[in-house]
N, C-alpha and C positions, 0 to 999 in steps of 0.2 A: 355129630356126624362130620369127621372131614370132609374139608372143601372136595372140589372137582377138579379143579386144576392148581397150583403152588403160585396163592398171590405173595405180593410183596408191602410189606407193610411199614411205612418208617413213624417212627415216636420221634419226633421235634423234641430238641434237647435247646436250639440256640435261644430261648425265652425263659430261660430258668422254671423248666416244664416238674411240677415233682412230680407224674406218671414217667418213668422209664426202665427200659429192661433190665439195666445192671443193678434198681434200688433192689435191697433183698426185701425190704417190705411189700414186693407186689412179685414177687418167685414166684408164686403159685399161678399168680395171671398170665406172668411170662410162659410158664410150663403150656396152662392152656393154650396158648396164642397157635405155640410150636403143634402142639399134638391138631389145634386145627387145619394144618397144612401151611399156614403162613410163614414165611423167613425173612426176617427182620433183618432191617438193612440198616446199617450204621452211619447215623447223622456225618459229613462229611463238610458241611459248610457252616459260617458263621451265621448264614440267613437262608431264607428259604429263598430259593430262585428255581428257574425251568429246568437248571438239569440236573439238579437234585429232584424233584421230582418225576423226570421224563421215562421210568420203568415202575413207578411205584403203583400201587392199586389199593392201599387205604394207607390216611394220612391220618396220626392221632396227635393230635396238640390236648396236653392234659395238665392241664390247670397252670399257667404261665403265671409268674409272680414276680412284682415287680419287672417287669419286659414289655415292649409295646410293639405291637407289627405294623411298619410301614407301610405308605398304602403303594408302592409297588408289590410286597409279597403277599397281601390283600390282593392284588388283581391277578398276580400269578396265581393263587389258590382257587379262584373264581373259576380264571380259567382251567385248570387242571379238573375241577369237577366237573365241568359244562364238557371237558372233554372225554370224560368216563370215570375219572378218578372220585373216589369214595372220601369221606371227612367226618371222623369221630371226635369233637369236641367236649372238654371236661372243665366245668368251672367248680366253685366252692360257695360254700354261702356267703353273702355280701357283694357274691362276684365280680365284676371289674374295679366297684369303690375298693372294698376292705382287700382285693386283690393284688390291685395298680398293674392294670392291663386295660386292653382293649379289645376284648371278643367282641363286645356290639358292633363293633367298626367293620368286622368281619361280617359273623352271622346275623346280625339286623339289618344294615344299611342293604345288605345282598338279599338275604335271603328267608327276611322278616321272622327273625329268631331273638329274642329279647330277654337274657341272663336280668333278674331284677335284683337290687341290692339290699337284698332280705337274708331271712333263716325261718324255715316254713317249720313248726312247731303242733303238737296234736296233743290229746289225752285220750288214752285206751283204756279201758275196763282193767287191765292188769298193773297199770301205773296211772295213777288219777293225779298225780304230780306232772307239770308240762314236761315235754321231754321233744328232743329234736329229730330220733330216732324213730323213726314210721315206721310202721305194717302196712305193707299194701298187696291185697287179698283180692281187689275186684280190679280185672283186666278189660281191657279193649281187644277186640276177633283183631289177632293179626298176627303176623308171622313171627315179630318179635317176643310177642304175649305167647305159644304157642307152649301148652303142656308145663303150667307158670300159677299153683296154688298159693303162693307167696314170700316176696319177696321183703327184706331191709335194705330203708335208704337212710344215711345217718348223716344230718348237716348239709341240709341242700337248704339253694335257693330256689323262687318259682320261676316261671317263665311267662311271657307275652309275647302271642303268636299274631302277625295276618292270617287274612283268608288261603293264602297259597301253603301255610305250615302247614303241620300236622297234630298233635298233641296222644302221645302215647300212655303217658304215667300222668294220672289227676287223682286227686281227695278234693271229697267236696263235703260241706257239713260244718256244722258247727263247733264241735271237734278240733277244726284244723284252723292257724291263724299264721300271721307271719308277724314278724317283727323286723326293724329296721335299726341299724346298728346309730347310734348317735354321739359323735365323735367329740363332743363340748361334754356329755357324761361317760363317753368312753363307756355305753352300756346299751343292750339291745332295748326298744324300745317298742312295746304292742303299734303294730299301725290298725289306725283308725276304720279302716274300708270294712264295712262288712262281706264276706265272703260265701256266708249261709245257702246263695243261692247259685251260687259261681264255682268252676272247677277251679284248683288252685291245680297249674299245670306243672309238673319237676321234671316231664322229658316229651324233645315233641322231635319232629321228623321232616323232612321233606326233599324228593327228586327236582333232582335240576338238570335239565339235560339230559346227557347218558350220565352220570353220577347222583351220589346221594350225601345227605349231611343226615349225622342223629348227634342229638347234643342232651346232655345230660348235667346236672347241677350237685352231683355230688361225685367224690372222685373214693372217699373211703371203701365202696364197694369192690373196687379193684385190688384190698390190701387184702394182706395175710390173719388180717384181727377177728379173732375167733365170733364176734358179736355184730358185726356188721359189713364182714368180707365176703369175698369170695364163696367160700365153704358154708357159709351163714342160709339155712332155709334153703331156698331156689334163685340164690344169685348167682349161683354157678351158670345155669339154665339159661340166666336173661343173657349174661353175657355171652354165652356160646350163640343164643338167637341174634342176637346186634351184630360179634361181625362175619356171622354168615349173612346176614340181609347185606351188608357194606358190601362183600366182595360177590354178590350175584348181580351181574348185568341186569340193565333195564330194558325191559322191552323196546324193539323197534315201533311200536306202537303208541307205546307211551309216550316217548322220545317222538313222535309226529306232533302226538298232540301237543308236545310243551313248546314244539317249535310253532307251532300254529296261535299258540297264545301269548310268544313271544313277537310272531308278526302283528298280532290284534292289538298288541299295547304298541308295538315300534307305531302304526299307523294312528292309533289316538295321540300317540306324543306329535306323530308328521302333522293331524289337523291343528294340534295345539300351538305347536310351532306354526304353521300357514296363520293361523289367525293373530298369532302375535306379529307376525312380519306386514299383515295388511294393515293390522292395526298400528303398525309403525308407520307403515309407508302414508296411511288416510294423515296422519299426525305430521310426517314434515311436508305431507302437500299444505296444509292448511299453515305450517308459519312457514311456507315458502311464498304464499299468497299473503298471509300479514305482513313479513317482511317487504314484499313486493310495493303494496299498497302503502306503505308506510313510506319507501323511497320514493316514490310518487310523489305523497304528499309532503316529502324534504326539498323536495326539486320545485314545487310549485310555490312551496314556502320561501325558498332563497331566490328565487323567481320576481317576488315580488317585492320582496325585499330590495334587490337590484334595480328595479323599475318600479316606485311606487306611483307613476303617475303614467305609467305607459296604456291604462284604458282611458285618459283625459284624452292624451295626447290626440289617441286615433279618433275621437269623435272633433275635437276639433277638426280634422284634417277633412270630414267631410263633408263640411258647409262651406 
């Protein structure tokens, strides 16, 4: 279903992004993008800054390699979603290690999204050999998930959410494992954690603001490759749901409430700070008064030193 109105979507090229319009290996995504009403705006700066962003309405940064984002166009992003603007992020397995970037800096520090530096791995009835390539069959009620019997994700990593994320794609089971790339054997390696009772999450979500961020951990679903692209199953589907949720407004209501939980933490950090400021201030009253006491007892010390017989003296004096 095309959009409602003609957003404008820019693909981050200045990070050595490999999602972009002109690769032919993601045509068919491009195609979609267009058919959903968006017109893609062509990168014009060497970095992300406010006026390259200042008409945009979904921002895709898709899997950056070897590139690191400053933490000025980190705070320009922040801002840009607090102010309505939408953020599709795309990592790879091993994510920022085997990547050499910095999305945590981004989506964790901000906005408790955690790419981990894995490769999430399964065994299905149909290939009883590990394989990196998932089925995923059982969805979450959501708009994303919406009219979605199943999708392929090929070569993700997992993810680690706070309480304020979301978590849209999990396997959980014993089935599913991760491994961790080990760079002295140059080989993946089983991590140890058992997971049996835990979701392993590959995409999770959350509003901030009037905007929204969805971050996902594998980028080959967006290619032309007949086995785990676009055309593959209903991954056509997922991604027509992701950036129609990107470009729909958030409620006025919601946006109350996130401002309202933004005032509940601004005033726990205001009590936190107050108590570290008294507890500073109780700290140089008390070696304002040791120092004090101490010159006292320097004065009294040199005191008598000067006159060491000056309590003789005055008892002499009064007899």
């Amino acid at each position: 279903m095309p959009l409602l109105k003609q957003s404008k979507i820019l693909f981050d090229t200045a990070h050595n992004e490999m999602l972009t319009p002109k690769d032919d290996d993601f045509s068919e995504f491009t195609n979609l993008i267009k058919t959903l009403g968006f017109t893609i705006v062509e990168q014009t700066y060497d970095t992300i800054n406010k006026d390259l962003l200042k008409a945009i309405d979904v921002l895709v940064i898709g899997n950056p390699i070897s590139s690191y984002f400053s933490k000025i166009e980190i705070n320009i992003i922040v801002d840009f979603i607090r102010e309505g603007g939408s953020l599709l992020v795309i990592s790879e397995y091993g994510s920022d290690f085997l990547q050499k970037t910095n999305l945590n800096d981004l989506l964790g520090t901000n906005f408790g999204i955690f790419f981990e530096k894995n490769i999430l791995k399964g065994n299905f009835d149909e290939n009883q050999n590990c394989s990196s390539i998932l089925s995923i069959q059982n969805f979450e009620n959501n708009k994303m998930t919406n009219q979605l019997r199943e999708i392929i994700i090929g070569g993700t990593c997992s993810f680690l959410i706070n309480k304020l994320a979301n978590p849209l794609l999990s396997l959980k089971g014993n089935n599913f494992w991760t491994e961790e790339y080990d760079a002295n054997t140059e080989s993946w390696i089983r991590e140890k954690t058992v997971y049996s009772q835990n979701n392993l999450i590959i995409a999770a979500y959350r509003e901030y603001g009037r905007g929204k961020i969805f971050a996902l951990g594998d980028i080959d679903i967006f290619t032309n490759d007949i086995n785990i692209g676009i055309n593959t199953k209903d991954n056509r589907k997922f991604i027509t749901n992701i950036f129609n949720w990107l470009a729909e407004p958030i409620k006025d209501s919601s946006v109350r409430l996130w401002a309202l939980d933004q005032l509940g933490s601004f005033q726990n950090d205001l009590k936190e700070i107050k108590l570290k400021i008294n507890n500073l201030i109780e700290t140089m009253t008390f070696l304002e008064e040791r120092i004090s006491l101490l010159e006292h007892m320097n004065e009294v010390k040199e005191e008598n030193n000067e006159f060491p017989n000056k309590n003789v003296n005055r008892k002499s004096l009064t007899f």
